[in-house]
C-alpha positions, 0 to 999 in steps of 0.5 A: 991268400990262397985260393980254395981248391977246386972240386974235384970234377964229376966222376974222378977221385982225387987228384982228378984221377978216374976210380980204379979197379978196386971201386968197380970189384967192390960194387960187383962184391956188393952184388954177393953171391947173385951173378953165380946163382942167378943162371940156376935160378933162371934154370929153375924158372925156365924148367921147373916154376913155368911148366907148373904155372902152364899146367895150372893155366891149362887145367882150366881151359877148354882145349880140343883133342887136337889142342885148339884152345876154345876159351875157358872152362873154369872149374869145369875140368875138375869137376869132371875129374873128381866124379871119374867113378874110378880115380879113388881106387888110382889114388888109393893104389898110388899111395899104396905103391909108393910106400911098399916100393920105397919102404922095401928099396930102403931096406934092402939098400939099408942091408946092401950099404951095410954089406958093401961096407965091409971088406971081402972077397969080390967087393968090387965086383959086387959094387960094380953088379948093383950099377948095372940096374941103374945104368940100363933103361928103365923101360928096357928093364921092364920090357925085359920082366914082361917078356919074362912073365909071358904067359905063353913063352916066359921064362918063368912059367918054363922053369915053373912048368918044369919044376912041377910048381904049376900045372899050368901056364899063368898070366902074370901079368893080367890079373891086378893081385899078381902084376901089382907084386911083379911090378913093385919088384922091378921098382924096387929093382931098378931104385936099390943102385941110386939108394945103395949108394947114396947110404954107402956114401953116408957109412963110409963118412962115420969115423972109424973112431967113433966104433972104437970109443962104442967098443972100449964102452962095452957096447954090443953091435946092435947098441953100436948100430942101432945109436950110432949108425942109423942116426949118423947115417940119417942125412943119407936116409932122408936124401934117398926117402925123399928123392925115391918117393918122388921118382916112384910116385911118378914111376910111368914107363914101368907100368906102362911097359908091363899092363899099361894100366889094366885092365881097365885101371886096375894097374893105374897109379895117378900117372897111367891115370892122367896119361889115359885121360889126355885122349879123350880130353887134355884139359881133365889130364891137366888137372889130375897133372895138378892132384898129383904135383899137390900130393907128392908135395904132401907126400914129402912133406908129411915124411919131412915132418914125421922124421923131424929132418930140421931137428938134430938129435 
């Protein structure tokens, strides 16, 4: 009688040989798509999800203007923040700048997609013209409009003076009825570049087929434009609404460059706000840092829902 084999000694495959490559790739493959995510997800985690934990620990501590932490101040911070007698005018005016200047930048880039879209005379040059806005420095770009608005040496109340459509001098910038329009214009300003070309790029992903079978249909440029560009274009539309209601929420170097907030706070959204508040007390700051995470996470989320952007139609 034979004798039965042996087992195979621990940690080889048969015939006593070693597992081979195949064994170690299919227990990495068993790993799926981890080892390629995982550096974004340790990014997110060391730029995005620690910094709002820390802001969140620090709104409920006591910290000293130079930052020595004193120890806890509970809910103390925004109990303070909610009886500012002025932060209900901020929020009112933040909410209010955020829709003029994103509702006025999607329709203007609305329009200029449409026109770089066609075919004429000086396209790439025109093309080439809306970058500039976006690739110079926001604050240069408002320091620029300040010393535009100057009362005493602007070149606006020059020309207007010389024109005879004023009789004096104005300071633009010192009252909120007329430095609120002004900034809202060189908001919009500097957001058309990112939103023009974001819709650009969406115009130019609709077949040219689907305008032909639109035409042999009989149907009018408006019909055309109005049920079949605008809802192949809405992926482009809600990517340029959503990335421009944060970054004009959080807009800070153009109202800080242009009034600083006043008078007062009078020219205050909720980030001159908070930045005002970190002088007197860093811990009061903290907290309206936190009122404006929540409500530009409403703000989105609000949008979102209203536009059914999970829905297709």
């Amino acid at each position: 009688m034979k004798a039965p084999p042996s087992p195979a000694a621990p940690g080889r495959g048969r015939g006593g040989r070693a597992p081979g490559p195949v064994s170690r790739r299919s227990g990495i493959a068993r790993l799926g798509p981890l080892p390629w995510i995982a550096p974004v997800i340790l990014l997110i985690l060391a730029v995005v999800v620690w910094p709002v934990v820390e802001l969140i620990r620090t709104s409920f501590l006591d910290i000293s203007i130079s930052g020595k932490v004193r120890g806890s101040a509970g809910t103390d911070k925004y109990k303070k923040l909610f009886e500012e007698s002025d932060l209900g005018a901020v929020l009112l005016w933040t909410v209010v700048w955020t829709i003029v200047v994103v509702g006025f930048t999607m329709l203007l880039s609305l329009a200029l997609a449409q026109l770089f879209n066609q075919r004429f005379l000086g396209r790439r040059v025109a093309r080439w013209a809306l970058i500039a806005p976006w690739a110079a420095s926001v604050l240069m770009t408002a320091i620029g409009f300040k010393w535009m608005l100057n009362q005493t040496a602007g070149v606006l109340n020059t020309v207007m003076l010389d024109l005879g459509l004023i009789d004096s001098s104005k300071d633009w910038l010192g009252k909120p009825e007329t430095a609120w329009p002004w900034m809202m214009a060189v908001a919009v300003f500097v957001s058309l570049p990112f939103t023009t070309y974001t819709l650009l790029a969406g115009l130019q992903t609709i077949p040219h087929e689907v305008y032909e079978a639109s035409r042999i249909d009989g149907a009018g440029p408006w019909q055309t434009y109005r049920h079949i560009t605008l809802p192949m274009l809405r992926p482009a539309f809600l990517v340029g609404v959503v990335i421009n209601l944060i970054n004009v929420f959080n807009s800070f170097p153009i109202i800080w460059a242009m009034t600083q907030g006043g008078p007062g706070y009078d020219t205050s959204t909720s980030m001159v706000f908070m930045y005002k508040l970190k002088e007197t007390d860093i811990g009061e700051s903290a907290a309206m840092s936190v009122v404006n995470f929540l409500m530009v996470v409403v703000l989105v989320l609000i949008f979102l829902k209203v536009s059914r952007w999970n829905e297709e139609d």
